[in-house]
C-alpha positions as CSV (number, residue, x, y, z in Angstrom):
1,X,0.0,0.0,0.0
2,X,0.8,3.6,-1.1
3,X,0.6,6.8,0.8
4,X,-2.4,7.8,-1.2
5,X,-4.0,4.4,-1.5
6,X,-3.6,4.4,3.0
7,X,-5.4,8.4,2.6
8,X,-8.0,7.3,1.0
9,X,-8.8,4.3,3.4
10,X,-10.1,7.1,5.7
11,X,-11.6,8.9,2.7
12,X,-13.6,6.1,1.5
13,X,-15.4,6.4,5.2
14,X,-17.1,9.8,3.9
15,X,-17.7,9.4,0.3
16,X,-21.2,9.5,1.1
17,X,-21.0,13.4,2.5
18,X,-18.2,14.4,-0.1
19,X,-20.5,13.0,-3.0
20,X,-23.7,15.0,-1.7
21,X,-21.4,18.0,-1.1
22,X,-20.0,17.8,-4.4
23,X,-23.3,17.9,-5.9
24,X,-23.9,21.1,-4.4
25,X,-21.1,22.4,-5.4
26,X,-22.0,20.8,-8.8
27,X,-25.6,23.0,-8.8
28,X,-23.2,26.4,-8.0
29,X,-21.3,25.7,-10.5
30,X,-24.1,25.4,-13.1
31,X,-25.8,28.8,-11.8
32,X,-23.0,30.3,-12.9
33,X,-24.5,29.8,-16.3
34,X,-27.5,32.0,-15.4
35,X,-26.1,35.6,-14.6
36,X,-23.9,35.7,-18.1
37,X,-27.3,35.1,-20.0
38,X,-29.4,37.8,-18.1
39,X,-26.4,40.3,-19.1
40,X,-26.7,39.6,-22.2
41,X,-30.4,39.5,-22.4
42,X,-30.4,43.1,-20.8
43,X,-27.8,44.3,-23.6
44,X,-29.9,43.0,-26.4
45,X,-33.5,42.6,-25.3
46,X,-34.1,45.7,-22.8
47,X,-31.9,48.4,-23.8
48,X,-31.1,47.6,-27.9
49,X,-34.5,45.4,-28.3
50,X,-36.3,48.1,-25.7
51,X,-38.5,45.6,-23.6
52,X,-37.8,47.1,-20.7
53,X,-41.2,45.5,-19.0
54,X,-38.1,42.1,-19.3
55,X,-35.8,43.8,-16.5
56,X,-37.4,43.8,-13.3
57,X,-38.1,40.2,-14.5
58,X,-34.5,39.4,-15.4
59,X,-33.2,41.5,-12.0
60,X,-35.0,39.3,-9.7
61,X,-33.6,36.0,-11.5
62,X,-30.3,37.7,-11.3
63,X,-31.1,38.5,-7.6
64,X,-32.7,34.8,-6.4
65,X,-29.5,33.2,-8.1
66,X,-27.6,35.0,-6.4
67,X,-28.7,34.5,-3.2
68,X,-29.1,30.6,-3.9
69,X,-25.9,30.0,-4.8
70,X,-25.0,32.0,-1.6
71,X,-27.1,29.6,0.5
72,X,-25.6,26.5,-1.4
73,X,-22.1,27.2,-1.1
74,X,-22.1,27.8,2.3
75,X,-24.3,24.5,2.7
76,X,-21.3,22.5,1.3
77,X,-18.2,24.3,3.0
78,X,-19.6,23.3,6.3
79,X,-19.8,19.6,5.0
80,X,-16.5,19.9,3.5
81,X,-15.2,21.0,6.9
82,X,-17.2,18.6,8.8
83,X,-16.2,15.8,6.8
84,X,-13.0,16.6,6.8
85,X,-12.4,17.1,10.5
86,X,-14.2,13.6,11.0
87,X,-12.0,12.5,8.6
88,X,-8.8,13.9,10.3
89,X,-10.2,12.9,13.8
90,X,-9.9,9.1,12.6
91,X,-6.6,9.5,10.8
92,X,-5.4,11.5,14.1
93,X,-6.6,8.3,16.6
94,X,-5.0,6.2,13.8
95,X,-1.5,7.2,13.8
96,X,-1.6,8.0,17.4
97,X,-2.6,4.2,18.0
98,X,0.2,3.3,15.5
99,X,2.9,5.1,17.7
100,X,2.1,3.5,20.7
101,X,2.2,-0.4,19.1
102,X,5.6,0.7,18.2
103,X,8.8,-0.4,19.6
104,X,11.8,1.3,22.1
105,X,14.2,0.8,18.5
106,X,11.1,2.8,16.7
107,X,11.8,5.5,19.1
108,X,15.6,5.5,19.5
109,X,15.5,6.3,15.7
110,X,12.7,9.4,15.5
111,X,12.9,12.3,17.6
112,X,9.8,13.5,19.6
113,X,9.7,16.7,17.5
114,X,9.5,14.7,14.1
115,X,6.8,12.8,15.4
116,X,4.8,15.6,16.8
117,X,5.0,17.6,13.4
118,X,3.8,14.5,11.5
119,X,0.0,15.5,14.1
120,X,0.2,18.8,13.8
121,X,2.1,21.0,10.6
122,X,1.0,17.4,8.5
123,X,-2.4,17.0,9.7
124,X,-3.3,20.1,9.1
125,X,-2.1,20.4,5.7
126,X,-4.3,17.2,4.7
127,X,-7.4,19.4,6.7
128,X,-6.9,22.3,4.6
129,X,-6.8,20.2,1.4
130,X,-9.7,18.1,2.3
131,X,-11.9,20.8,3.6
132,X,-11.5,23.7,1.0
133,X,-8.4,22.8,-2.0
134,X,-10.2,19.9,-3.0
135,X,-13.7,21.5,-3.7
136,X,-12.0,24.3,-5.1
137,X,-10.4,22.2,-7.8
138,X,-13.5,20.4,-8.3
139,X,-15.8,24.0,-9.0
140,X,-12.5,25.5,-10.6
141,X,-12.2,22.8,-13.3
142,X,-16.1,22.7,-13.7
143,X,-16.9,26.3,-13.9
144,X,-14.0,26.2,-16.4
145,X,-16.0,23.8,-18.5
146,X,-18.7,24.8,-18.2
147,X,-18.0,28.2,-19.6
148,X,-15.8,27.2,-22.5
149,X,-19.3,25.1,-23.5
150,X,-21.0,28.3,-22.7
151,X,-18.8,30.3,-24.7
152,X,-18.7,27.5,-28.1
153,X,-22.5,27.6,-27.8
154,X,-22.6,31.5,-28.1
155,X,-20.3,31.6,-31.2
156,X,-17.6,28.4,-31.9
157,X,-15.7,30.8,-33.6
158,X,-14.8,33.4,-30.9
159,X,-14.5,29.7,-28.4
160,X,-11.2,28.8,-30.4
161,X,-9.5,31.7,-30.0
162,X,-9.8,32.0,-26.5
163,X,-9.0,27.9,-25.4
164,X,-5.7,28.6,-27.2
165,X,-3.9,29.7,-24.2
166,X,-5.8,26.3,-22.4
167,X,-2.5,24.1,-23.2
168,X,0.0,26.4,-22.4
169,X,-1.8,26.5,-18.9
170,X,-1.7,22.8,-18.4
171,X,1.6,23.1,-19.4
172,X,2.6,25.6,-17.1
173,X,0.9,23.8,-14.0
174,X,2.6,20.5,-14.7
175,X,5.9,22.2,-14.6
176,X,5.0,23.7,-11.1
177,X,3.9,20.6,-10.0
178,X,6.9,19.2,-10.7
179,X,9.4,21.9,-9.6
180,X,7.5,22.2,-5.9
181,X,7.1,19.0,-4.9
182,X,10.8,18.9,-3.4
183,X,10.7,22.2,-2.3
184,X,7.6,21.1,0.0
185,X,9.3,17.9,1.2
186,X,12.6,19.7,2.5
187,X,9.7,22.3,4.3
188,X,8.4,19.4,6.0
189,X,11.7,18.1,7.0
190,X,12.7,21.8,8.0
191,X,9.9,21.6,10.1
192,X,10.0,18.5,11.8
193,X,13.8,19.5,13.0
194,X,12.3,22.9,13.9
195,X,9.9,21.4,16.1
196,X,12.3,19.1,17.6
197,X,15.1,21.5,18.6
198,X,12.5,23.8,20.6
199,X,11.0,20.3,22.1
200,X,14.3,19.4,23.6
201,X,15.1,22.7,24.7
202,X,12.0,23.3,26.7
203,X,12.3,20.4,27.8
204,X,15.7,20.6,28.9
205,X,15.6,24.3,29.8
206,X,16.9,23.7,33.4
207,X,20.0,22.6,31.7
208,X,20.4,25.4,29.6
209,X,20.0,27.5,32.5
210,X,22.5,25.9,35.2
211,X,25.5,26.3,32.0
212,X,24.3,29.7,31.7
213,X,24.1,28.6,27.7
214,X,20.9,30.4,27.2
215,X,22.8,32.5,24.0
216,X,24.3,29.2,22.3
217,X,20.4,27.9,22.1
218,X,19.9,31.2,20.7
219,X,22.3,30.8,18.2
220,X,21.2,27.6,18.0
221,X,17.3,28.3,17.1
222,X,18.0,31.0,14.8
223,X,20.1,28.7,12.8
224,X,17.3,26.4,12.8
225,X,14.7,29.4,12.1
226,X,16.9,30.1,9.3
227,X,16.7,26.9,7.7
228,X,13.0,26.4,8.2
229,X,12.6,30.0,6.4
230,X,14.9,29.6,3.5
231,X,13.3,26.6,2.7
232,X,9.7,28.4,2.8
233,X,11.2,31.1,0.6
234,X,12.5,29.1,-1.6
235,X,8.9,27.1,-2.3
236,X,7.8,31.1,-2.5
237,X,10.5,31.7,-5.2
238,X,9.7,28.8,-7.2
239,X,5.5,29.3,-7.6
240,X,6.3,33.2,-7.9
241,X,8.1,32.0,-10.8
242,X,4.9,30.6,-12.0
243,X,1.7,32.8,-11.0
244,X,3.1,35.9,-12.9
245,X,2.2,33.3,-16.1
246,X,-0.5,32.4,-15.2
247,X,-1.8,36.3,-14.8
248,X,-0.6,36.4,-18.2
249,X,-2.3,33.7,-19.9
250,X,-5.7,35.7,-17.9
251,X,-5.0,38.6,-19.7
252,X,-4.0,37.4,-23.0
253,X,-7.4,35.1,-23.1
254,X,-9.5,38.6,-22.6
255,X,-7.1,40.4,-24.9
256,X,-8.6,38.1,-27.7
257,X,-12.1,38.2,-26.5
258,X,-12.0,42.0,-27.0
259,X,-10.2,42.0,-30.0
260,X,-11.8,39.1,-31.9
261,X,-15.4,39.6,-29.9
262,X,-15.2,43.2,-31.0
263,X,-14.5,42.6,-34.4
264,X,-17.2,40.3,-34.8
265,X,-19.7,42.8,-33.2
266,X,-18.6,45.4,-35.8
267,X,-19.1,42.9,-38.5
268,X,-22.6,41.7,-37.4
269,X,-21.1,38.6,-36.7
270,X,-22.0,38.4,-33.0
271,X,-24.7,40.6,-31.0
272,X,-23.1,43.2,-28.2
273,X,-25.2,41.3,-25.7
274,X,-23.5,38.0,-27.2
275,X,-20.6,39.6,-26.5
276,X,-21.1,40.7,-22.8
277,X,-22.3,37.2,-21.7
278,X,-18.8,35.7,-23.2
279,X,-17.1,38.6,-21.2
280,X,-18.9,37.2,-18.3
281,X,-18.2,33.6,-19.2
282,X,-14.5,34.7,-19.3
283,X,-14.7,35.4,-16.1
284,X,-15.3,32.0,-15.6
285,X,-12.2,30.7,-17.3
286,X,-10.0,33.7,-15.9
287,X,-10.5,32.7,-12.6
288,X,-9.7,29.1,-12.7
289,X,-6.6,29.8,-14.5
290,X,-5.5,32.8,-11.7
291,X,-6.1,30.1,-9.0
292,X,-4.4,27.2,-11.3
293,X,-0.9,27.7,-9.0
294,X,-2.3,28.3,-5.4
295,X,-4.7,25.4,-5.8
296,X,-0.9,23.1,-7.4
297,X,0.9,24.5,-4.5
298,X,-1.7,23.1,-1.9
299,X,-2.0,20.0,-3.9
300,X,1.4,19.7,-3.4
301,X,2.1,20.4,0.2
302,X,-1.2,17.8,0.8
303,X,0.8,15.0,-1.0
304,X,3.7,15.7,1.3
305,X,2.0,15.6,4.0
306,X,0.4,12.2,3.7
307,X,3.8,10.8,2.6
308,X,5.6,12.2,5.4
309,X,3.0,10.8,7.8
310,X,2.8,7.6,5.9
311,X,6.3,7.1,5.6
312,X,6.2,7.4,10.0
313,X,3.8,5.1,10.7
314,X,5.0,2.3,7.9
315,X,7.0,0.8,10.4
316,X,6.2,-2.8,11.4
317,X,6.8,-3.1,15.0
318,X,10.0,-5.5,15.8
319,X,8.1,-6.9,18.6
320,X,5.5,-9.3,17.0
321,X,3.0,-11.4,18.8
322,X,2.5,-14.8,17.6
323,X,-1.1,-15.9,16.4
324,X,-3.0,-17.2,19.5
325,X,-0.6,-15.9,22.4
326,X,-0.3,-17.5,25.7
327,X,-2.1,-15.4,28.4
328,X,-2.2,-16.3,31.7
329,X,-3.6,-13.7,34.7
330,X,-1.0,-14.1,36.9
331,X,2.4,-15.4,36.6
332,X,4.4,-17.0,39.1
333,X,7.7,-15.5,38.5
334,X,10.3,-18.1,37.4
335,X,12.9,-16.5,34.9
336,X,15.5,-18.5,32.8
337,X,17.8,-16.6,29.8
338,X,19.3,-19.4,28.1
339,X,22.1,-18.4,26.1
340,X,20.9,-14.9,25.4
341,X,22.9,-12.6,23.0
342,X,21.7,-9.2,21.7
343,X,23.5,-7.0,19.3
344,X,22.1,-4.0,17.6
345,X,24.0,-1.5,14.8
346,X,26.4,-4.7,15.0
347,X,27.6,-4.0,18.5
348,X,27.2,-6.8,20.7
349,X,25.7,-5.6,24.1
350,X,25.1,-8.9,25.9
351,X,26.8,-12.0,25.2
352,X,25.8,-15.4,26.5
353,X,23.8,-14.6,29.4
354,X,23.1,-18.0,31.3
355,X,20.9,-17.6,34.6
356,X,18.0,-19.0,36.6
357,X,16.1,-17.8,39.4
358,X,13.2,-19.4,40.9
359,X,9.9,-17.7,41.8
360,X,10.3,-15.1,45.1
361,X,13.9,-15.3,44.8
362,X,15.6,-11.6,44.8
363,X,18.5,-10.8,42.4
364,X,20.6,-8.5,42.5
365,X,22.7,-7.3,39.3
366,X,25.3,-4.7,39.5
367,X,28.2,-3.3,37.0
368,X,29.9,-0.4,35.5
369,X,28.3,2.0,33.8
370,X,27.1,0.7,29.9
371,X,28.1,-3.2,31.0
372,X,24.1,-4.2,30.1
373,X,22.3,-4.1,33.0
374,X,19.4,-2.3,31.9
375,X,19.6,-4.1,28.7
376,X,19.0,-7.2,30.7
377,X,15.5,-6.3,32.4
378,X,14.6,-4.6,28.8
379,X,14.9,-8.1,27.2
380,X,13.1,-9.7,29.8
381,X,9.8,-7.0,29.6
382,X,10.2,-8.0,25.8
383,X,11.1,-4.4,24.7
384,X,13.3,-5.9,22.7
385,X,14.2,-9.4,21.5
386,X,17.3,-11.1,22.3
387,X,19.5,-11.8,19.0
388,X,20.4,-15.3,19.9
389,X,19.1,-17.6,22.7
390,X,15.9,-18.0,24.6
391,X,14.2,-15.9,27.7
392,X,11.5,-18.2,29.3
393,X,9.2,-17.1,32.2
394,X,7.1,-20.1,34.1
395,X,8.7,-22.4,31.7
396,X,7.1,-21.0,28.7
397,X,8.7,-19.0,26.1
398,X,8.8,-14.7,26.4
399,X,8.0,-14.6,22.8
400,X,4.9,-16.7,23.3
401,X,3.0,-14.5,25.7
402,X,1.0,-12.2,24.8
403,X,2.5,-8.8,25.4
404,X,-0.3,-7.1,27.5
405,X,-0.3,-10.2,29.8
406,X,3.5,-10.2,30.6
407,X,3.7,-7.0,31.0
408,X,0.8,-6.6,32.9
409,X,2.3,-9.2,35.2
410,X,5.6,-7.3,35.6
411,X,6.1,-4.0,37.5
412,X,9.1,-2.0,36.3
413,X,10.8,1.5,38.2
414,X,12.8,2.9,35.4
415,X,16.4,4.5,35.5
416,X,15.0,7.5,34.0
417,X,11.6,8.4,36.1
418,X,9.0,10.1,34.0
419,X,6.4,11.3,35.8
420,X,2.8,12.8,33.9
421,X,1.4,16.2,34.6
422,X,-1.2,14.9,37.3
423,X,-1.5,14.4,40.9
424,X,0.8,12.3,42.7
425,X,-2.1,10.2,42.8
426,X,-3.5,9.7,39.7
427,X,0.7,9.0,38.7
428,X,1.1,6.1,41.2
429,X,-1.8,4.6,40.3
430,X,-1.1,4.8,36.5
431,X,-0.5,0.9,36.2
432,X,-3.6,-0.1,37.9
433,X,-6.5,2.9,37.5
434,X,-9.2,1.3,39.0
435,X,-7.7,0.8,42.3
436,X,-8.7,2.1,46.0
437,X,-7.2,5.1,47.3
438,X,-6.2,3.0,50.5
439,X,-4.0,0.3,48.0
440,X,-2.4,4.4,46.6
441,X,-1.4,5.1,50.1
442,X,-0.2,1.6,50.8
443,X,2.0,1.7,47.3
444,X,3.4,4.7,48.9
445,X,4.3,3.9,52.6
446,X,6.0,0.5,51.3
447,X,7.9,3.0,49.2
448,X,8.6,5.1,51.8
449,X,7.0,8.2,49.7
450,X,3.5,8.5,51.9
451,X,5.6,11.1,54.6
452,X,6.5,13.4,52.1
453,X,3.1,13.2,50.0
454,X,1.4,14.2,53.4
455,X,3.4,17.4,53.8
456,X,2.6,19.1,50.2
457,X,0.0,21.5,50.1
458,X,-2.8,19.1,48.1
459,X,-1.3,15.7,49.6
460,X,-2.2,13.1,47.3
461,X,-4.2,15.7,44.9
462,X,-0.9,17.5,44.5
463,X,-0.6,18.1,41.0
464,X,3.3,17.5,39.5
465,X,4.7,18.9,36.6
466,X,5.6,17.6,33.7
467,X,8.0,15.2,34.2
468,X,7.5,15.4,37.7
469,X,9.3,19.1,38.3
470,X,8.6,19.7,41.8
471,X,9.4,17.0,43.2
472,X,13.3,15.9,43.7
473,X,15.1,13.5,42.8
474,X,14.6,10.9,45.6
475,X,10.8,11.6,45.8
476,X,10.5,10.9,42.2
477,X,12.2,7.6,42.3
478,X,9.6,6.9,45.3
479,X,6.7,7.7,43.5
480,X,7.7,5.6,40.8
481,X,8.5,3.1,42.8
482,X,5.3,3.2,44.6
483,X,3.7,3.1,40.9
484,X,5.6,-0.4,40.0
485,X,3.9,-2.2,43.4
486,X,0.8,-1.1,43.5
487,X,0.2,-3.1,40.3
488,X,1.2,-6.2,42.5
489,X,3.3,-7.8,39.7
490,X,4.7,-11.3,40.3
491,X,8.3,-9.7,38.7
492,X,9.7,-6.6,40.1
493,X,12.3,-4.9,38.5
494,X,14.1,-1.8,40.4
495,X,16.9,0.1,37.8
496,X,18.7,2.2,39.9
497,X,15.4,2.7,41.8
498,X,17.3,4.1,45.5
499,X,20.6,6.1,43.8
500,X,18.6,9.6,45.1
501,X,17.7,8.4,48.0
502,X,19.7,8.6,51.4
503,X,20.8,5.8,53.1
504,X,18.8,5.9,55.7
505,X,15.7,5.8,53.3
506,X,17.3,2.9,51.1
507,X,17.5,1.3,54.6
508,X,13.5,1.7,55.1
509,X,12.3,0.8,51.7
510,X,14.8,-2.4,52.0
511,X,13.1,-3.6,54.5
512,X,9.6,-2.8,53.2
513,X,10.1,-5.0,50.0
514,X,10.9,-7.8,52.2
515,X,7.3,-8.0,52.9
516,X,5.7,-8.1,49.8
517,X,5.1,-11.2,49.4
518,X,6.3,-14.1,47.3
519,X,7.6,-12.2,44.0
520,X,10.2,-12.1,42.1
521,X,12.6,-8.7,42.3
522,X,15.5,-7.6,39.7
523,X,17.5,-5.1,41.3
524,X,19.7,-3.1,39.4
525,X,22.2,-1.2,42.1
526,X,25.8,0.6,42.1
527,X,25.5,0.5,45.9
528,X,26.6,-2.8,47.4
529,X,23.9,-2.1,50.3
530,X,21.1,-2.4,47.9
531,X,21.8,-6.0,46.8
532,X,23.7,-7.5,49.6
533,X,21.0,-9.5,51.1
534,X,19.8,-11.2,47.7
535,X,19.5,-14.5,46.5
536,X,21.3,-14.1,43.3
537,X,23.8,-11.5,42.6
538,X,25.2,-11.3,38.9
539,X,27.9,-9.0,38.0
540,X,27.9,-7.6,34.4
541,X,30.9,-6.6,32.6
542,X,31.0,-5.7,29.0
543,X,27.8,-7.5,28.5
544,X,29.2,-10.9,29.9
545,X,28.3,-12.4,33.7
546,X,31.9,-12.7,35.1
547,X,30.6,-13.6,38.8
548,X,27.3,-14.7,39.9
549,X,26.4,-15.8,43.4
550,X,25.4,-14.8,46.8
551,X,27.3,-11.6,48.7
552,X,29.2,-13.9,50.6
553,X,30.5,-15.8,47.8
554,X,31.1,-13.4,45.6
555,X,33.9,-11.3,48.5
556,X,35.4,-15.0,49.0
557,X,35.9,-14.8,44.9
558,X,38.3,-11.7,45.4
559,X,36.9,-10.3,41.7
560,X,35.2,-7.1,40.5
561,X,32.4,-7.6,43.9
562,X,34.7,-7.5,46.3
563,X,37.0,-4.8,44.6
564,X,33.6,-2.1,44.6
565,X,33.2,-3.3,47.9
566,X,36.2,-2.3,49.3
567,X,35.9,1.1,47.8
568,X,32.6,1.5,49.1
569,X,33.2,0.2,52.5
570,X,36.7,0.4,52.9
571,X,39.2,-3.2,54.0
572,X,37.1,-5.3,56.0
573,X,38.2,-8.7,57.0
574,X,35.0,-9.6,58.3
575,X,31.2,-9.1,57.1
């Protein structure tokens, strides 16, 4: 499927209110007929012919036509804009949906600006066409028929003189066609980075602000204003090549109306009334030819648009369900990787990766910094597939569940808290929405967040900015924390969850995750405290397990353990 053939999936969903509105539009068109004719009849009939009992007849036709066509044109704009913002409401929900099936490697290769340009500067594009360029084309080219009939009907004659500039419109239009289209695309691309330099600046302002680099942003955004405005000046350049000719081709066609038509008046050839209703059927051709370029350019930006967006959203998802998926409500929590290996852009990042822990059992995993411990939980949510080897939960294939299940039954407290414009409420119970406000506060105090909660001004109806600004460090990584239990997965997994926290508060929400129950925990720790007391601990090292084993037996080993223990804790001969 095609960019165009995928538009007009959504299209097809209206046809019913485009085709009535583009008979109304069809009816406008043909009162255009009417008005020329009275004109004409006047010249002739009332003030050549002298029956001037004829005029107040003629005025109110002249006058009713008028006002119906008024009434019917804006009868079919409002169904052109209805239809097109239902239209645009469906495609909106549709690419929306399509973002979220997609993959972490979907968005580690499009920036959030890109994407946010593709449902805004794009969609709007395709609203403009669908709502007002495409029934303009339509009465355009129609009206332009219809009077060139019009006109050959009144005298064939003075008709093929004035279609002879008809080609070299075409012509000219083609041309423009061709010569914006590129011109439109590097807009849209202009755009897109546009939007995503001031994305990541706002949203990174505080950095900007703490390096005091507020006039390299500056410099920054007007480079990138620059580019966005060259490349709209340069789509200017190239149709204001073009709608100069077209003015010209207007003029030349009633240059030979007045020339031949007048001619043929003086000869007796043609009537002066004749004459006036072609003038007023040139009208008709004048101003489809003015509007010949705007309407191209529109055409154009419209077809960009729906590639650009198309081109986004075209993506198949890495992360495929099988036909029939295992589901299963709750999982017990048993996790083997069996030989797992993952390399992406041909760097390997995890290399045979052996391990088994049984349900409730804690593990710890610790590392340096880019060694592949968050890698390792990301495989095991099935955010990404592992290259080689197998991940099972419960005995049963990862790739075999079905994804809502799994990660339904696991409760994750990322690295890298994000936190939603909301209360502190509505964002710890994002995982679980139709919970009590009781299993909230109980989320929290196991988290050790519910003391702090109770001292802001709203409590748990405290509202958080984006990202959670507001809130520190350490009460962010609570709240998310708080977030992970309350779904009251069978598999926990804690990245980093306690690095802002103090010790003393480590020490607290330690022993608060010793009574949850039987689950499984990851936890992902640079501290030695945070993972001492687990079942497992493995130690990462360039992707690789080099030591795996309890606390105890890991210090006997002498390795990389006991060397960050030492320079965490200092030469201990006993622990």
């Amino acid at each position: 499927m095609d960019a165009m053939k995928w538009f007009s999936t959504f299209l097809r969903k209206n046809y019913a209110r485009y085709a009535f509105a583009f008979a109304l539009v069809t009816i406008v068109a043909l009162c255009f007929i009417v008005n020329p004719i009275i004109s004409g009849t006047i010249i002739d009939e009332v003030i050549i012919g002298g029956e001037y009992k004829m005029l107040p007849i003629l005025i109110i036709i002249f006058v009713s036509v008028t006002i119906f066509r008024s009434i019917i044109k804006y009868a079919y704009a409002l169904i052109f804009e209805r239809a097109s913002q239902g239209m645009l409401f469906e495609m909106r929900d549709y690419v929306y949906r399509r973002l979220l099936e997609q993959d972490f490697s979907f968005y580690n290769k499009n920036r959030t600006g890109d994407l946010m340009s593709r449902q805004t500067g794009d969609m709007e594009a395709i609203r403009h066409f669908t709502a007002w360029t495409v029934y303009n084309v339509f009465d355009n080219v129609l009206i332009f028929l219809i009077a060139i009939v019009m006109i050959f009907i009144v005298d064939y004659r003075l008709a093929l003189c004035i279609i002879c500039v008809i080609p070299l419109t075409a012509i000219t239009t083609a041309k423009q066609l061709k010569a914006i289209k590129p011109a439109f695309h590097k807009i849209r691309t202009q755009f897109s980075s546009l939007t995503a330099f001031v994305q990541e600046n706002i949203g990174g302002n505080r950095v900007v602000k703490a390096f005091t680099r507020e006039n390299y942003e500056i410099t920054k955004f007007n480079k990138e204003n620059d580019d966005y405005r060259d490349a709209e000046i340069n789509a200017a350049m190239i149709w204001r090549r073009y709608v100069p000719l077209f003015e010209f081709f207007v003029a030349a066609s009633t240059i030979v109306l007045y020339l031949a038509g007048g001619i043929m008046v003086i000869r007796d050839m043609i009537t002066l009334g004749q004459l006036v209703m072609v003038n007023g059927y040139i009208w008709m051709i004048n101003n489809p030819l003015r509007m010949a370029g705007w309407l191209a350019n529109d055409y154009q930006r419209f077809v960009t648009s729906v590639e650009k967006i198309y081109s986004t959203i075209d993506v198949e998802p890495n992360i495929k369900e099988l036909d029939g998926p295992y589901q299963i409500p709750k999982l017990k929590g048993g996790v083997v990787f069996r030989g797992v290996t993952y390399v992406i852009d041909g760097e390997e990042v995890l290399k045979d990766i052996n391990f088994t822990v049984l349900p409730g059992q804690t593990v710890g995993i610790i590392g340096a910094t880019g060694s592949g411990k968050s890698t390792l939980m990301n495989l095991l949510c099935r955010f990404y597939d592992p290259t080689d080897g197998d991940i099972l939960i419960d005995r049963v294939n990862l790739k075999n569940y079905d994804l809502r299940s799994l990660r339904g039954n696991i409760g994750m407290a990322m690295q890298d808290v994000f936190l939603f414009s909301d209360t502190i409420e509505g964002n710890i119970a994002y995982g679980n929405p139709g919970c009590t406000f009781e299993e909230v506060k109980a989320a929290a105090v196991i988290a050790n967040a519910d003391e702090f909660i109770m001292k802001m001004p709203e409590q748990y109806d405290t509202i958080v900015g984006e990202r959670g600004v507001g809130l520190s460090g350490g009460q962010k990584q609570r709240v998310s924390l708080a977030r992970a239990l309350l779904k009251e997965p069978a598999i926990v997994i804690l990245d980093d969850t306690t690095s802002a926290v103090d010790m003393e508060t480590e020490s607290i929400i330690q022993d608060s995750l010793k009574h949850l129950g039987k689950r499984t925990a990851f936890l992902i720790a640079h501290r030695i405290s945070s993972i001492k007391d687990a079942d497992l601990i493995l130690v990462l090292e360039e992707g690789r397990i080099v030591e795996s084993g309890t606390h105890e037996e890991l210090l006997s080993e002498k390795g990389y353990y006991h060397k960050v223990f030492n320079h965490q804790y200092g030469e201990f001969d006993s622990y």
